[in-house]
C-alpha positions as CSV (number, residue, x, y, z in Angstrom):
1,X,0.0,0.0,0.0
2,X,0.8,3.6,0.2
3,X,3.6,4.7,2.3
4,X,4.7,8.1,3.5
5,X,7.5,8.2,5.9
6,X,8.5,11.4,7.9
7,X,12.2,11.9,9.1
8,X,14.3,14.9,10.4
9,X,12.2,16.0,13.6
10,X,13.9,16.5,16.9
11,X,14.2,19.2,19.9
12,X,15.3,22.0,18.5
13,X,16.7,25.3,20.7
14,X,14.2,28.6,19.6
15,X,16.2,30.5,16.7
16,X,17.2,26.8,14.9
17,X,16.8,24.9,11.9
18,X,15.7,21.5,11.2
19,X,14.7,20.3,7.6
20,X,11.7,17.7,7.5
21,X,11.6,14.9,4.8
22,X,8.6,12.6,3.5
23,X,9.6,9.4,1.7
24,X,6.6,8.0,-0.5
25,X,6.3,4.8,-2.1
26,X,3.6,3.6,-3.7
27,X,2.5,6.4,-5.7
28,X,3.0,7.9,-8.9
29,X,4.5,10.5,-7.0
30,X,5.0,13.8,-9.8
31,X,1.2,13.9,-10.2
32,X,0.2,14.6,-6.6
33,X,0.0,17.4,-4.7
34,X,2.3,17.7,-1.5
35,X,1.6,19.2,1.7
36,X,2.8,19.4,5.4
37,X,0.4,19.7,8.1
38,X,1.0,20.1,11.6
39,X,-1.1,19.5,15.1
40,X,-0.2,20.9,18.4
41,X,-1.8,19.1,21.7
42,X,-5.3,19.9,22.2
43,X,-5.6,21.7,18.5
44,X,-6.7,21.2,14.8
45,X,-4.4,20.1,12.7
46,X,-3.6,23.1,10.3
47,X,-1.8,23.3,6.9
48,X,1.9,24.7,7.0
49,X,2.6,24.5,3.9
50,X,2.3,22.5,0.0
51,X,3.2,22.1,-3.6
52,X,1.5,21.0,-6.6
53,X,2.8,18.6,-9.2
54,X,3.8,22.0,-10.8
55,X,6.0,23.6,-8.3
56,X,3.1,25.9,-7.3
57,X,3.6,26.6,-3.4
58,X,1.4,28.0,-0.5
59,X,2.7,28.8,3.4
60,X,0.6,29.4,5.7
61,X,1.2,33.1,7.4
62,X,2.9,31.8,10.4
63,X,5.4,30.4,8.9
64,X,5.9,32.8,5.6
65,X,9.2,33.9,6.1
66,X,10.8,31.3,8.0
67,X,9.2,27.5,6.4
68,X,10.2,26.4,2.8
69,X,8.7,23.4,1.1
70,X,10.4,21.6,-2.3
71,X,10.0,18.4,-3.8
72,X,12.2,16.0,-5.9
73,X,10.5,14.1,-7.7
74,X,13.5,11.5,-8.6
75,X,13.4,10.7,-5.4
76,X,9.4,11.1,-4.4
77,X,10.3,13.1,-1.3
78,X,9.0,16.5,-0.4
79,X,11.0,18.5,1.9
80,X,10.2,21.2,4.8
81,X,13.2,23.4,5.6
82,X,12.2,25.0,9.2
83,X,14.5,28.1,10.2
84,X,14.0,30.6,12.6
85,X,12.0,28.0,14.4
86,X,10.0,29.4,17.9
87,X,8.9,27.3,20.6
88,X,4.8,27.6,19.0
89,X,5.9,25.5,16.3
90,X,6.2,22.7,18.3
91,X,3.8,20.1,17.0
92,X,3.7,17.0,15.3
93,X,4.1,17.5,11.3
94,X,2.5,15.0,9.2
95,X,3.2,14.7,5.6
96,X,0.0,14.6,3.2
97,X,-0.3,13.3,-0.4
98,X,-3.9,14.3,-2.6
99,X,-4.5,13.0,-5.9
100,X,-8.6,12.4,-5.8
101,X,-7.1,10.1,-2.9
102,X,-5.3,11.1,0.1
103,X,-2.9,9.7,1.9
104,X,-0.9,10.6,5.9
105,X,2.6,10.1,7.1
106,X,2.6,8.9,10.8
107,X,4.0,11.8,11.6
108,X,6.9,13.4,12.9
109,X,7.8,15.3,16.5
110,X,9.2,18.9,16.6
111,X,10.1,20.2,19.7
112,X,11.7,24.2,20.2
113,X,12.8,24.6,23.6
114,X,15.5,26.1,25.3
């Protein structure tokens, strides 16, 4: 079946980096449109950011700026770089895949603490 794997979270000092990556199999991966979500304890999970099969992106305001999402398609992987990170974007990220189906990572921690 359809897998999407997350890597790259961690704890993360306020002010740092860390670059998410989502490993899918399965799929005819150029065709579908890439997203990260996040969800924080006791909140909705919220788009942070996506691209479409043609390297059209979206970022949410809180993270304009700061989050960049890419994809290689050679290797099916979709990328989140995360600078400037602050301790509210501390959530898990989930990696989402939509072509008239969708399909969810398991997800992936990111602490920012000091």
């Amino acid at each position: 079946q359809v897998q999407l794997v997350e890597s790259g979270g961690g704890l993360v000092q306020p002010g740092g980096s860390l670059r998410l990556s989502c490993a899918a199999s399965r799929i005819n991966f150029s065709i579908f449109t890439m997203g990260w979500y996040r969800q924080a304890p006791g909140k909705q999970r919220d788009l942070v950011a996506s691209i479409t099969s043609g390297d059209f992106t979206y970022h949410a305001d809180s993270v304009k700026g700061r989050f960049t999402i890419s994809r290689d398609n050679a290797k099916s992987t979709v990328y989140l770089q995360m600078n400037s990170l602050k301790p509210e974007d501390t959530a898990v990220y989930y990696c989402h895949a939509e072509f008239v189906n969708e399909y969810w990572g398991q997800g992936t921690q990111v602490t920012v603490s000091s």
